[in-house]
GUDODO-427620 format. One record per residue: residue number from 1; residue in three letters; y, x, z of N, C-alpha, C in turn. Coordinates in pm, 1 decimal. Example, Ala and Ser with C-alpha at 12.3 -4.5 7.8 and 13.67 -1.06 7.14 Angstrom:
2
<1 'ALA' <-569.0 1319.0 780.0> <-450.0 1230.0 780.0> <-330.0 1320.0 780.0>>,
<2 'SER' <-225.0 1285.0 708.0> <-106.0 1367.0 714.0> <3.0 1290.0 787.0>>,
//
This chain:
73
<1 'UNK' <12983.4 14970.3 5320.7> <13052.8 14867.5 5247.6> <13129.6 14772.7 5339.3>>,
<2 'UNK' <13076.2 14770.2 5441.5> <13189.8 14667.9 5541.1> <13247.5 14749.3 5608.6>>,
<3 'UNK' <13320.5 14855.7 5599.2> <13413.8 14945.1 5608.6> <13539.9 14881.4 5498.1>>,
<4 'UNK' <13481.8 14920.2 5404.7> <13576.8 14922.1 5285.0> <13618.9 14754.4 5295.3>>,
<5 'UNK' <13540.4 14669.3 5297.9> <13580.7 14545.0 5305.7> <13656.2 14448.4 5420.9>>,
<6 'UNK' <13622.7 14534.9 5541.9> <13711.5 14535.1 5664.9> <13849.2 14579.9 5572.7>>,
<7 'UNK' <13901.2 14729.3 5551.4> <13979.5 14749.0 5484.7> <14086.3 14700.9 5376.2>>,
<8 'UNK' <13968.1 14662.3 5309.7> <14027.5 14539.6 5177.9> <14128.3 14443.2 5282.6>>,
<9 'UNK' <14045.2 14361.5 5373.0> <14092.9 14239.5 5473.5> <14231.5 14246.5 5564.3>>,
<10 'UNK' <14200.0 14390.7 5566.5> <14308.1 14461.2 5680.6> <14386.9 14543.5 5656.4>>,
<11 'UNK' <14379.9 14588.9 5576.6> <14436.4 14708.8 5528.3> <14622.3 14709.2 5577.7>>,
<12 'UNK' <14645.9 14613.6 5456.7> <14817.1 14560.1 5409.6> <14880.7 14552.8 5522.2>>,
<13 'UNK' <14850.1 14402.6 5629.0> <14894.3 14352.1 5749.1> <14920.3 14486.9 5867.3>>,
<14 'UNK' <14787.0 14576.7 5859.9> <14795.4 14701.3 5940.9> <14900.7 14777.6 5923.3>>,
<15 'UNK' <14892.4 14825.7 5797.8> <15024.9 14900.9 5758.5> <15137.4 14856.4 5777.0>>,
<16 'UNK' <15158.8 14744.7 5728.8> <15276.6 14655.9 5790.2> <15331.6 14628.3 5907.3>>,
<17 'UNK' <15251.2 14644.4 6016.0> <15202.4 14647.5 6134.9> <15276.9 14797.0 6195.6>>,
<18 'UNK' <15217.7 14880.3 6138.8> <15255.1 15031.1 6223.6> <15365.0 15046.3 6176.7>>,
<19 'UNK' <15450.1 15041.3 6064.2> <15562.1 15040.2 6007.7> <15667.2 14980.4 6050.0>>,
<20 'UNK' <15602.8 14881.1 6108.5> <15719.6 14775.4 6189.1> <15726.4 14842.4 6329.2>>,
<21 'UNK' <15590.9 14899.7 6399.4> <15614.8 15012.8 6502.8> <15686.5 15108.6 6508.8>>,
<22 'UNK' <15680.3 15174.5 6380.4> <15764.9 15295.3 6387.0> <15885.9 15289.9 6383.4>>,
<23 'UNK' <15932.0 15166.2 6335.9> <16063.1 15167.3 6269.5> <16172.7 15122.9 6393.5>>,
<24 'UNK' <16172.4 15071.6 6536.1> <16266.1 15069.2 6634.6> <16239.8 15233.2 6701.1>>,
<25 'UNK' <16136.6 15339.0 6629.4> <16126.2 15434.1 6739.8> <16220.6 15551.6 6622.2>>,
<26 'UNK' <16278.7 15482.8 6511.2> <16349.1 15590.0 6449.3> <16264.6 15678.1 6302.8>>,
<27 'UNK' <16158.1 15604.1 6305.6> <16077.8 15718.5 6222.3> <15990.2 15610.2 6119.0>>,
<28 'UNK' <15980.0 15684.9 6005.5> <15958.5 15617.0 5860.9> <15830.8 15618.9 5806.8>>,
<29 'UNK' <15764.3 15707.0 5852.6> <15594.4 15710.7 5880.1> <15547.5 15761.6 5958.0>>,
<30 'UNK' <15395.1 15820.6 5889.4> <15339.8 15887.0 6020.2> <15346.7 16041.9 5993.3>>,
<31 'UNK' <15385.9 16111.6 5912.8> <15463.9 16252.2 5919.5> <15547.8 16274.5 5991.3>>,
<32 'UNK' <15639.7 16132.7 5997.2> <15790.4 16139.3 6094.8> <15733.8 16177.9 6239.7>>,
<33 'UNK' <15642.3 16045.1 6236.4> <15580.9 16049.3 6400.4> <15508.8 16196.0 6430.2>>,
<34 'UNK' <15452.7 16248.8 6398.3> <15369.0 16402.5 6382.5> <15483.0 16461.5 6423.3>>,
<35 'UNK' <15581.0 16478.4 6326.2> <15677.9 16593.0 6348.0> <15761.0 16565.8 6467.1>>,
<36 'UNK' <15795.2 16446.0 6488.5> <15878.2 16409.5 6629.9> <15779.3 16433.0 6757.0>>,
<37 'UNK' <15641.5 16422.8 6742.0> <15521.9 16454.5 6831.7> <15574.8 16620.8 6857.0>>,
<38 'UNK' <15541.0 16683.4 6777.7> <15521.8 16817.1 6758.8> <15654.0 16872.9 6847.4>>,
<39 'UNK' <15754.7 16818.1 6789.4> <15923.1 16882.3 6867.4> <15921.0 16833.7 6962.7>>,
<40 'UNK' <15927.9 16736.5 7051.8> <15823.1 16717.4 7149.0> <16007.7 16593.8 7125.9>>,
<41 'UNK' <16058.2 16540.7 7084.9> <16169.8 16453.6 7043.9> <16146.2 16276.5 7110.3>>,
<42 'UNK' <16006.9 16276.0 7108.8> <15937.3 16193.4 7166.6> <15911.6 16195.2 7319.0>>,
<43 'UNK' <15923.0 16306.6 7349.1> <15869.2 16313.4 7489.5> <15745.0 16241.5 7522.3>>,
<44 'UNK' <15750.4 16190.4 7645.0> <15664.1 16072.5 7689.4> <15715.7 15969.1 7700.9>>,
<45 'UNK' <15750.5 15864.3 7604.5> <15798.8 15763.9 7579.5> <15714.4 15654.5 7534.5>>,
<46 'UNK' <15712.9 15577.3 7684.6> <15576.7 15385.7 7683.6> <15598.5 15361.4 7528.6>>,
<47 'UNK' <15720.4 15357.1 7476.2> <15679.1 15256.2 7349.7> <15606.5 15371.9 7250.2>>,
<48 'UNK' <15611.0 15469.3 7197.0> <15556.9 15539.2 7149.9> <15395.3 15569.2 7162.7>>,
<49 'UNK' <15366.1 15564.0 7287.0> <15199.2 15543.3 7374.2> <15130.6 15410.2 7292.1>>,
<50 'UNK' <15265.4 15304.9 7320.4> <15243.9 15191.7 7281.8> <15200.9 15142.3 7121.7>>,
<51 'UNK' <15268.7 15209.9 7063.6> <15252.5 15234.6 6906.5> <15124.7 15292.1 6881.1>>,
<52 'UNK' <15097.1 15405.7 6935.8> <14965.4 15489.5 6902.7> <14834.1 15433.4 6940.5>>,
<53 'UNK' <14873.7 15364.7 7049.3> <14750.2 15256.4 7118.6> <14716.8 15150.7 7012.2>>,
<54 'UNK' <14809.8 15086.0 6954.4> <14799.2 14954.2 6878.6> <14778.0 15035.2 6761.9>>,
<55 'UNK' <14805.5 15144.0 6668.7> <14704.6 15192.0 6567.7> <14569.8 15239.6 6579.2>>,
<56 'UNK' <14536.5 15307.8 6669.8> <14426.8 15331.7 6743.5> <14337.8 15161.4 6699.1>>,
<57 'UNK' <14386.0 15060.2 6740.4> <14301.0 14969.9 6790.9> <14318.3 14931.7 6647.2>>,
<58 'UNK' <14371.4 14898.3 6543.1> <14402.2 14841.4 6437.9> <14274.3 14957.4 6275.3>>,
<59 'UNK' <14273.2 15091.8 6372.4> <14175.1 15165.9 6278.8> <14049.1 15114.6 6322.7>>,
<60 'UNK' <13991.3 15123.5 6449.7> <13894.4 15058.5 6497.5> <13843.7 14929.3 6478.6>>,
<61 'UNK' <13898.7 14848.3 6432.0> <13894.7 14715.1 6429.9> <13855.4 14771.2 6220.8>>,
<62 'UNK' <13905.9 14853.1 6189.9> <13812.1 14903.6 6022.5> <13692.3 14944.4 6051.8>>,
<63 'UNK' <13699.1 15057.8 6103.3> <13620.5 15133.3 6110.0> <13434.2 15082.0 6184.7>>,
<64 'UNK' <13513.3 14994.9 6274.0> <13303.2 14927.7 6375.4> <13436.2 14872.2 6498.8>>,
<65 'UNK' <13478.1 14749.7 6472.1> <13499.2 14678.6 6605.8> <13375.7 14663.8 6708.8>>,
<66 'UNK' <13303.3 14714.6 6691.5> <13221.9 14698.3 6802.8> <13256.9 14815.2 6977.2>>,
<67 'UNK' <13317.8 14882.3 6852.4> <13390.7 15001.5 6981.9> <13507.6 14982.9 7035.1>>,
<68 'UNK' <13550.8 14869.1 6991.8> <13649.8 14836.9 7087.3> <13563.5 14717.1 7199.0>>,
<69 'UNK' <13679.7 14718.5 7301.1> <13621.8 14675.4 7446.0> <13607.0 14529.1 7388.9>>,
<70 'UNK' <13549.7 14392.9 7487.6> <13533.5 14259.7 7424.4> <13684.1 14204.2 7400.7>>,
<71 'UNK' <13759.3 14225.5 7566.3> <13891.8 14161.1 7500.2> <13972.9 14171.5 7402.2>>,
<72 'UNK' <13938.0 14352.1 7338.2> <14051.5 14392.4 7207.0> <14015.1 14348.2 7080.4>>,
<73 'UNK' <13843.8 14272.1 7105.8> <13828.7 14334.2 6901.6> <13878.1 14155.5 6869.2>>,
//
């Protein structure tokens, strides 16, 4: 239940959040991002790392902030 209620709390702002990430890298969700992953269109590109890092930390912070390090949660 404090999953779901983390969620409830976080949910919106998150999404809002990665959307606003994706959107200077050209791509409209996270299918876009997959498929630009996949063609490799992305290459190895910091802001892209950068994007995936800050969702990474934004699921974690749902899922048990406790697994993130002290400075991230």
């Amino acid at each position: 239940m404090e999953i779901v209620g983390r969620e409830l709390e976080l949910g919106s702002a998150q999404l809002e959040s990665h959307l606003a990430r994706l959107e200077p890298l050209g791509l409209a969700d996270d299918a876009a991002l997959a498929e630009a992953i996949r063609d490799g269109r992305v290459g190895d590109d910091p802001s892209v790392r950068q994007a995936l890092r800050a969702d990474a930390r934004d699921r974690l912070l749902v899922a048990d902030p406790a697994w993130l390090p002290p400075e991230s949660a």
